[in-house]
C-alpha positions as CSV (number, residue, x, y, z in Angstrom):
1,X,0.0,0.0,0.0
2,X,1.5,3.5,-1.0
3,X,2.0,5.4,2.4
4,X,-0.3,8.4,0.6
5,X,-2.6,8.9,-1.4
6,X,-2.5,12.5,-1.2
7,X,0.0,14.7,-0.2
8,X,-2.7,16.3,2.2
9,X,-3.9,12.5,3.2
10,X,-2.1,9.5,5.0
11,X,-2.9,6.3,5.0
12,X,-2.6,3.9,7.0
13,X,-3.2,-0.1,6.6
14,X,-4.4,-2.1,10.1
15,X,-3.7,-5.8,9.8
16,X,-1.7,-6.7,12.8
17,X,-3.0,-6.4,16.6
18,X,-0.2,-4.1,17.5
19,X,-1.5,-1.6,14.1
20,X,-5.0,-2.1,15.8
21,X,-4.4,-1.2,19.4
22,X,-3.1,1.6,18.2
23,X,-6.1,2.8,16.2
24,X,-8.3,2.1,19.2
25,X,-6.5,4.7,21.5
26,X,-6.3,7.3,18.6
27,X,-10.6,6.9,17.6
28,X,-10.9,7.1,21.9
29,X,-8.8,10.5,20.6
30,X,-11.1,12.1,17.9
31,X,-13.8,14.0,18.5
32,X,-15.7,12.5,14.7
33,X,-14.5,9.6,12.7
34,X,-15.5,8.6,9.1
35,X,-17.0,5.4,8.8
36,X,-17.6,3.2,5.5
37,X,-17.0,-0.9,5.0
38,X,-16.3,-2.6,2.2
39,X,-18.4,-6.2,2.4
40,X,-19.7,-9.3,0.4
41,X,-23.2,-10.8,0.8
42,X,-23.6,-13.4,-2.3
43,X,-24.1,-17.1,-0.6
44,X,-24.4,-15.7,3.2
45,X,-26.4,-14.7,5.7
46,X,-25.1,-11.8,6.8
47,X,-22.5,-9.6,5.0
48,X,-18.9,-10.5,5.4
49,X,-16.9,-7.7,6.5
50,X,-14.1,-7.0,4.1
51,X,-12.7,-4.2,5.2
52,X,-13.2,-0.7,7.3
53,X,-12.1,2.8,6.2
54,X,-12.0,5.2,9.2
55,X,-11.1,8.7,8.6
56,X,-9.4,11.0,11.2
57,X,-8.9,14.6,10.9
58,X,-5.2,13.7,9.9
59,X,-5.6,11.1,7.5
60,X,-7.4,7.8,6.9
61,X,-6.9,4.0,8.3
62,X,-7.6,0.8,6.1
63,X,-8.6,-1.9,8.2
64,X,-8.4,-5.7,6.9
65,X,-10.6,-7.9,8.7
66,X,-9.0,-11.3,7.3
67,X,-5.7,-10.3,8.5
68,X,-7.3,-9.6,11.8
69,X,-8.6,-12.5,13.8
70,X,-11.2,-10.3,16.6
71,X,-12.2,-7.2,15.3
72,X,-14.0,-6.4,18.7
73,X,-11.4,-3.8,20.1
74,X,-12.6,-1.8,17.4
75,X,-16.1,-2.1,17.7
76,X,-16.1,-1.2,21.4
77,X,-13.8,1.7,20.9
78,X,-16.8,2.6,17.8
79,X,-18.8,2.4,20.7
80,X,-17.7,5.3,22.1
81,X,-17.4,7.2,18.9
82,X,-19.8,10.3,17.3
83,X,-19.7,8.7,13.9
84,X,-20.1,10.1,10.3
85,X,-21.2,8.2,7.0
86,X,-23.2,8.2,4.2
87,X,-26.1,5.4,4.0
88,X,-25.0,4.2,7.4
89,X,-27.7,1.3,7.4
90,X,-25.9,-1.2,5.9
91,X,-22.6,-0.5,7.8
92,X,-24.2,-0.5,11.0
93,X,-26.4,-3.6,10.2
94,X,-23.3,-5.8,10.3
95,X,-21.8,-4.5,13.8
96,X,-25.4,-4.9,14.7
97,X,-25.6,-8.5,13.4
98,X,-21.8,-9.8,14.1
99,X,-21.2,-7.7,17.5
100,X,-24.4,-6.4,18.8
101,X,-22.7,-2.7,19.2
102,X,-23.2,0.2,17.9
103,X,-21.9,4.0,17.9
104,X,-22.7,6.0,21.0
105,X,-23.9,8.9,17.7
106,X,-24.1,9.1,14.2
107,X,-24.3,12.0,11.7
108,X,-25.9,10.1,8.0
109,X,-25.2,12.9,5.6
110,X,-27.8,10.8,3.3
111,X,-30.2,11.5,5.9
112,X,-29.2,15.1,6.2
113,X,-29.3,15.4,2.6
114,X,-32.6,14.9,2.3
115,X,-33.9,17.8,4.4
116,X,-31.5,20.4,2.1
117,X,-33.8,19.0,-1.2
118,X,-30.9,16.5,-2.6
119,X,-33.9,13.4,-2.2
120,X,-34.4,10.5,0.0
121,X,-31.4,8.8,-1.3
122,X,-28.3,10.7,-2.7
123,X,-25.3,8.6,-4.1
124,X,-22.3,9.4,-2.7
125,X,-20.8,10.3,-5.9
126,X,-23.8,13.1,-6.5
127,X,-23.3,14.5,-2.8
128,X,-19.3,14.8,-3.3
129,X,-20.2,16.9,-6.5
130,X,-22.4,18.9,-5.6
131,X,-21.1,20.2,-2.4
132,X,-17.5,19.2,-2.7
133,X,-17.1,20.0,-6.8
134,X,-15.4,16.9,-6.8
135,X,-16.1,13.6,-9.3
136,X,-15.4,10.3,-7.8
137,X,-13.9,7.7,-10.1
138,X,-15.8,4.8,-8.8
139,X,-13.9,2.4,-11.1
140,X,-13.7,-0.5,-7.8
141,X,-17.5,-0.4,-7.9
142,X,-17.7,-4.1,-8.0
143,X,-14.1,-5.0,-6.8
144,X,-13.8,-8.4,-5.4
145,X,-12.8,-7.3,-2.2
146,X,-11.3,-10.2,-0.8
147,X,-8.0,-10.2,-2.6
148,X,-5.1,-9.3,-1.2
149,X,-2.7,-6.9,-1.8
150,X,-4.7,-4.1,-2.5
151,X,-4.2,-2.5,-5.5
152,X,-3.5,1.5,-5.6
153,X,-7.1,1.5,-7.1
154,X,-8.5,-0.1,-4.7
155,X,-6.9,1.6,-2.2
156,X,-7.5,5.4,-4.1
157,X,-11.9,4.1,-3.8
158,X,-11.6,3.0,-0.3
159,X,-10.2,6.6,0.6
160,X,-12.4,8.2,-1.9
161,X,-15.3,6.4,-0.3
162,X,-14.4,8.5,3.5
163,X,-12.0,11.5,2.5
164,X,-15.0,14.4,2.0
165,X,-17.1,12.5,4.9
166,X,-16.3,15.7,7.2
167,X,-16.6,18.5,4.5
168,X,-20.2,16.6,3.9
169,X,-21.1,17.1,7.7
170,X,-19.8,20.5,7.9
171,X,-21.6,21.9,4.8
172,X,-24.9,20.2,5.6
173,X,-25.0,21.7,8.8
174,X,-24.3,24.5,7.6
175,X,-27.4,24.2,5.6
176,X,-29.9,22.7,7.8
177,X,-29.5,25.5,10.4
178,X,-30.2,28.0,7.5
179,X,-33.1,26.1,7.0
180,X,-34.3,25.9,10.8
181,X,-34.0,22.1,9.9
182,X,-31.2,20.7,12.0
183,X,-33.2,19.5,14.7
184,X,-35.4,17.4,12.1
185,X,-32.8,15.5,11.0
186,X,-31.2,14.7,14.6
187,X,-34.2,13.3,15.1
188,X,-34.1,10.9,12.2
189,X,-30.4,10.0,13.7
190,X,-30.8,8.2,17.5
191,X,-32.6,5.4,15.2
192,X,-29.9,4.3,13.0
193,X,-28.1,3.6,16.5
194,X,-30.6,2.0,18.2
195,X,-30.0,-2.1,17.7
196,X,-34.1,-3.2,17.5
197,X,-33.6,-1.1,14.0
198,X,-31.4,-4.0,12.5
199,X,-33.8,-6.8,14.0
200,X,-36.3,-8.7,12.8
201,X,-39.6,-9.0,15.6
202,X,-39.7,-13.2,15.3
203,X,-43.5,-12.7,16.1
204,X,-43.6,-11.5,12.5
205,X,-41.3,-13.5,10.6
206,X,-43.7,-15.2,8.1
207,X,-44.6,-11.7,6.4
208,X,-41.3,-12.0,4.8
209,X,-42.4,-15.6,3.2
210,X,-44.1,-14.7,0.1
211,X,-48.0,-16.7,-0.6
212,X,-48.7,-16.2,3.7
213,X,-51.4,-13.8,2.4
214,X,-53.4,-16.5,1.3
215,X,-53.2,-18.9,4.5
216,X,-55.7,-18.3,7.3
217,X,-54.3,-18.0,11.1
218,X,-53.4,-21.2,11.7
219,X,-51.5,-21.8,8.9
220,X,-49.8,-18.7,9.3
221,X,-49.0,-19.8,12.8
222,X,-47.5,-23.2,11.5
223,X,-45.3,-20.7,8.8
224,X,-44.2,-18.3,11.5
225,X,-42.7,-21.5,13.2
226,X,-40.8,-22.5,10.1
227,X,-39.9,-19.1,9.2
228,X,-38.1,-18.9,12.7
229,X,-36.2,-22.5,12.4
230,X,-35.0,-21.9,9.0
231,X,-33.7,-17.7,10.4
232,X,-32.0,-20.0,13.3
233,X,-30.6,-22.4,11.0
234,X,-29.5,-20.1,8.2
235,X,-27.5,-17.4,10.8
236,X,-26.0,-20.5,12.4
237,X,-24.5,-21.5,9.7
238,X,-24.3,-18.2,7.9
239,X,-26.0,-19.0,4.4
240,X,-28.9,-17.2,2.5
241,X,-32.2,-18.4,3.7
242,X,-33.4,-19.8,0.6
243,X,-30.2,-22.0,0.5
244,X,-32.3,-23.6,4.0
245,X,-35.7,-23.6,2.6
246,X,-37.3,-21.7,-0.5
247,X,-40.9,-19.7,-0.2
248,X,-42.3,-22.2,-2.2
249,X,-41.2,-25.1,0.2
250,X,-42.1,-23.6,3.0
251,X,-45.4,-22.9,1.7
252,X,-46.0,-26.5,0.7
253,X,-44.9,-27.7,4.2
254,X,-47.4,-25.8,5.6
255,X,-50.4,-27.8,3.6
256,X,-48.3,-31.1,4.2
257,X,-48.3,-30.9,8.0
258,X,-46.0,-33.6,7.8
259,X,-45.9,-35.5,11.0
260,X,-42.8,-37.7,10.5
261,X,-39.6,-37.2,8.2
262,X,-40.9,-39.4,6.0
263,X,-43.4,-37.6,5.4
264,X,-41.2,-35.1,4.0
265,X,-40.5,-37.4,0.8
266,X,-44.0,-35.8,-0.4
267,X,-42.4,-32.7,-1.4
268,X,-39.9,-33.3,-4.5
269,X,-37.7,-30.1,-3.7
270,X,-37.0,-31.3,0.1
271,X,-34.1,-33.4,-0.9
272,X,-32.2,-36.2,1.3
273,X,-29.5,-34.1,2.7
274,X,-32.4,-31.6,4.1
275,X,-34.5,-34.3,5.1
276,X,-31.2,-35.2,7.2
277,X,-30.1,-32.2,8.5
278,X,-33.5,-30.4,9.5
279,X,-36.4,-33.1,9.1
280,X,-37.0,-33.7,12.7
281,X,-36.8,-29.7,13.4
282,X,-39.3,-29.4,10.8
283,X,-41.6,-31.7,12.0
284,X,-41.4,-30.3,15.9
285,X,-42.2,-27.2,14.3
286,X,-44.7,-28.0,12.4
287,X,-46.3,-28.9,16.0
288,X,-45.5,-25.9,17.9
289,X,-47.6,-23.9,15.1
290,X,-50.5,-26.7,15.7
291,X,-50.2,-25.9,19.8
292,X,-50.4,-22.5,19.1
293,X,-53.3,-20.8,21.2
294,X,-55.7,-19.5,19.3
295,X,-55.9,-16.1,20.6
296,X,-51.9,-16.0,20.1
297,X,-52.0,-16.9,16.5
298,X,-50.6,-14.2,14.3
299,X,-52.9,-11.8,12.3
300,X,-53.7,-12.3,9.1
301,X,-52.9,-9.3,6.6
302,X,-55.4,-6.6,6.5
303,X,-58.5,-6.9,3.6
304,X,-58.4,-4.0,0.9
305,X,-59.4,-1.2,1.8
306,X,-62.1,-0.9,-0.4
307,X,-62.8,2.1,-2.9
308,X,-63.9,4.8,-0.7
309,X,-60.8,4.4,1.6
310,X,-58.3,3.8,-1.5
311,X,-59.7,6.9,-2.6
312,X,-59.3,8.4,1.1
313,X,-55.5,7.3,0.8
314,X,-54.9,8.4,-2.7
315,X,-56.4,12.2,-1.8
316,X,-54.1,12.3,1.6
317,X,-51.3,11.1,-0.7
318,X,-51.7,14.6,-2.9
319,X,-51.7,16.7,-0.1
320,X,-48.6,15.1,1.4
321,X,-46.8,15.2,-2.0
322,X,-48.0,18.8,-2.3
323,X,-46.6,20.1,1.8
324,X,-43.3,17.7,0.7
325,X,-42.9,19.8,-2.6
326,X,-43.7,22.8,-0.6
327,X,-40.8,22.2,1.8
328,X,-38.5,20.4,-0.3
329,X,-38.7,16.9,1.0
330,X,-39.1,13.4,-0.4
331,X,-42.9,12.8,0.3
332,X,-42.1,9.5,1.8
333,X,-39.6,11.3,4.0
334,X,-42.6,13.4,5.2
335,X,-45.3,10.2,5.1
336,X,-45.2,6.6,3.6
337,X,-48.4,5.1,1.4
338,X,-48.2,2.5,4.8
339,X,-49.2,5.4,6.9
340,X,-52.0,7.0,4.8
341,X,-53.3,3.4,5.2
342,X,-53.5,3.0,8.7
343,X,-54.8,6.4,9.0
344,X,-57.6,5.7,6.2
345,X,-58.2,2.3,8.4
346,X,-58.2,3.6,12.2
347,X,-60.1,6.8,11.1
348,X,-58.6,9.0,14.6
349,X,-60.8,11.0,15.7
350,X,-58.3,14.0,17.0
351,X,-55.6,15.6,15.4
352,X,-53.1,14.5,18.2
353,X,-54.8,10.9,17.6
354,X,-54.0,11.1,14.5
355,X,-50.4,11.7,15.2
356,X,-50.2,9.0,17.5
357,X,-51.7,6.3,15.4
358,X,-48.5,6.9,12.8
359,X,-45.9,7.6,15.6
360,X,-45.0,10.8,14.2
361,X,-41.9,12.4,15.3
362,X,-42.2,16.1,16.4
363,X,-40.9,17.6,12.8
364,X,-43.6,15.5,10.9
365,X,-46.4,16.9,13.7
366,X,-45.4,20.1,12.7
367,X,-45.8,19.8,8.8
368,X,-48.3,17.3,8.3
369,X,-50.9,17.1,11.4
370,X,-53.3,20.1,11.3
371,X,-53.3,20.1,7.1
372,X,-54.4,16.3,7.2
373,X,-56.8,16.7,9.8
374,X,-58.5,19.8,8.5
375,X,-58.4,18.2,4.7
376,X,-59.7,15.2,6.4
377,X,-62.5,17.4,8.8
378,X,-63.8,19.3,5.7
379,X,-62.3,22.4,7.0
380,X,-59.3,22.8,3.5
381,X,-59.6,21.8,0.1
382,X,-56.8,21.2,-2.4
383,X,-56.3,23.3,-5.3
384,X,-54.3,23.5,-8.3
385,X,-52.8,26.6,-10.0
386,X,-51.2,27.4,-13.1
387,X,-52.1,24.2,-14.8
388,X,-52.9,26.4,-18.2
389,X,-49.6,28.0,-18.0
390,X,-47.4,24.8,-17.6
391,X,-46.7,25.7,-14.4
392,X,-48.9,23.7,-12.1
393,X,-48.5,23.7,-8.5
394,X,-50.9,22.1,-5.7
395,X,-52.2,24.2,-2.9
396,X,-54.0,23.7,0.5
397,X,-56.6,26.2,1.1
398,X,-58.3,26.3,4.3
399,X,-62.3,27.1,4.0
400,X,-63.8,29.9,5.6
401,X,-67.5,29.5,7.2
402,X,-69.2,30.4,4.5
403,X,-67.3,28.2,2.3
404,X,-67.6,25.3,4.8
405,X,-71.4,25.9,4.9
406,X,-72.1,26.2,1.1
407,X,-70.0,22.7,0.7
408,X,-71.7,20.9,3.4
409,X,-75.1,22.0,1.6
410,X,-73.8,21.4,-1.6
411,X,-72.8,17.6,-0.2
């Protein structure tokens, strides 16, 4: 590895537990450090971790997990860190997953782009250009990351990928205070920290098995059972869950109700080895979702709407796309479609109910409560403006008594 890639940037490699020791006293040092990984996820459960880029205010570390046998001096001393990346999720996911630890604080300059107007999902590449002036080559895009030595290409992306991390921060602040926005996005933050984000609620693990919309309770109780064996199985021995036990499969073991192994022959995809290795897990829990009380069974997924309430959903949806273009967010930023559902389901009777029944956070309270409940109330209407110009823009008008009176005589 050159010692540089920069005149203005050193670099450092980390493969040896002295080289590591080291880094962990100088991140318990910085006040911010940048964080990005480098990881595979073809034929595994979880991601494996290929390497770490930190970057310090004097220069950058490469980190090599395969030289390194226990990377958890690092995570803990991460612990402890005010962290700063761009789409954090994924990186965090796999400290989540491998070391159940995460960053004491994180600043996602994704997330803060979003509430400046860049959109709910920014590449890197376009945030670097258009606040640093700077194009990325992203040449090592699809680098097999497992090879070692690194090349200087390699090694010029994995810098790249963390070098402007702090210019980021510092110029989105910069902007969200102009905007009286900072304290929406910390709020969006404290999540991306918080481990429950990275798991899955095993109460609900058959919504992710595609056809359970179609079985009643029970049988989505029997599912649930062999969604969480084949989740248990598949981290245990880190492969992709449809290497354990495809959708179909599982679907068709939920009509079998095999109460043996043998019974397992029935289904031509569950071959010998499987049979082996999971039958009699199978078949116990295949049994724990027929014990299953029935008030304990899992809920099946709602009916449609219907059209009155699609139509409900669909006119909420234009005045949330209308207050996000108004203040220069991503509408699902501001609201998702899932939302607008539960709302057009529960009907809340308040404004402040209606907040609670879509857990909105403060900011979202203040954009989107008293416009939804008053469209919803009768007391605004939605209008639309210099369609015959080409320039059309949607407006929320609030009625006065006069109007309200005409249109509930009109109605």
């Amino acid at each position: 590895m050159n010692p540089s890639t920069s005149p203005a940037l050193a670099v450092s490699l980390v493969d040896t537990p002295a080289a590591l020791a080291a880094l962990c006293a100088r991140i318990a040092r910085a006040p911010r450090i940048g964080l990005d990984t480098e990881f595979h996820t073809e034929k595994s459960y979880t991601p494996h971790l290929m390497v770490v880029q930190l970057l310090f205010d004097d220069g950058v570390a490469v980190v090599d997990p395969l030289a390194l046998r226990d990377l958890r001096p690092l995570v803990d001393a991460l612990a402890g860190a005010r962290v700063v990346g761009h789409a954090l999720a994924s990186d965090l996911r796999i400290l989540a997953d491998a070391f159940e630890t995460l960053p004491r604080e994180v600043f996602d300059t994704q997330v803060a782009a979003a509430f400046v107007g860049y959109g709910i999902s920014i590449s890197l590449l376009d945030l670097v250009r258009e606040l640093c002036g700077v194009t990325l080559r992203k040449s090592q895009t699809v680098s097999d990351w497992s090879t070692r030595p690194f090349t200087p290409k390699q090694v010029e992306y994995l810098v790249d990928d963390v070098r402007y991390l702090f210019s980021l921060e510092d110029t989105l602040r910069e902007r969200l205070v102009a905007r009286g926005r900072e304290r929406w996005a910390q709020e969006e933050m404290p999540a991306l920290v918080e481990l429950r984000t990275y798991r899955s609620d095993p109460r609900r693990l058959y919504q992710r098995v595609s056809g359970n919309a179609r079985m009643n309770r029970r049988e989505l109780g029997i599912l649930n059972e062999l969604a969480q064996l084949r989740d248990r199985y598949a981290r245990e021995r880190n492969i992709p869950l449809k290497y354990v036990l495809p959708d179909d499969v599982m679907a068709g073991l939920v009509q079998l109700r095999p109460k043996s192994v043998d019974e397992l022959s029935q289904l031509r995809r569950i071959d010998a080895g499987t049979r082996r290795n999971l039958g009699e897990r199978i078949v116990e829990a295949v049994q724990r979702g027929e014990a299953i009380d029935e008030d304990e069974l899992p809920p099946r997924a709602p009916k449609p709407l219907g059209p009155q309430r699609e139509a409900l959903v669909s006119t909420m949806a234009v005045l949330v796309s209308a207050l996000a273009a108004e203040n220069d967010l991503p509408m699902t930023l501001l609201l998702p479609r899932a939302a607008l559902e539960r709302i057009a389901r529960e009907a809340p009777q308040t404004a402040e109910a209606l907040g609670d029944v879509v857990n909105l956070t403060s900011w979202r309270r203040q954009l989107v409560v008293d416009p939804l409940w008053d469209l919803l109330t009768g007391e605004s209407v939605l209008r639309v403006y210099g369609y015959r110009e080409a320039e059309p823009r949607t407006t929320i008008e609030r009625l006065g008594p006069m109007s309200t009176a005409s249109g509930s005589a009109a109605g």
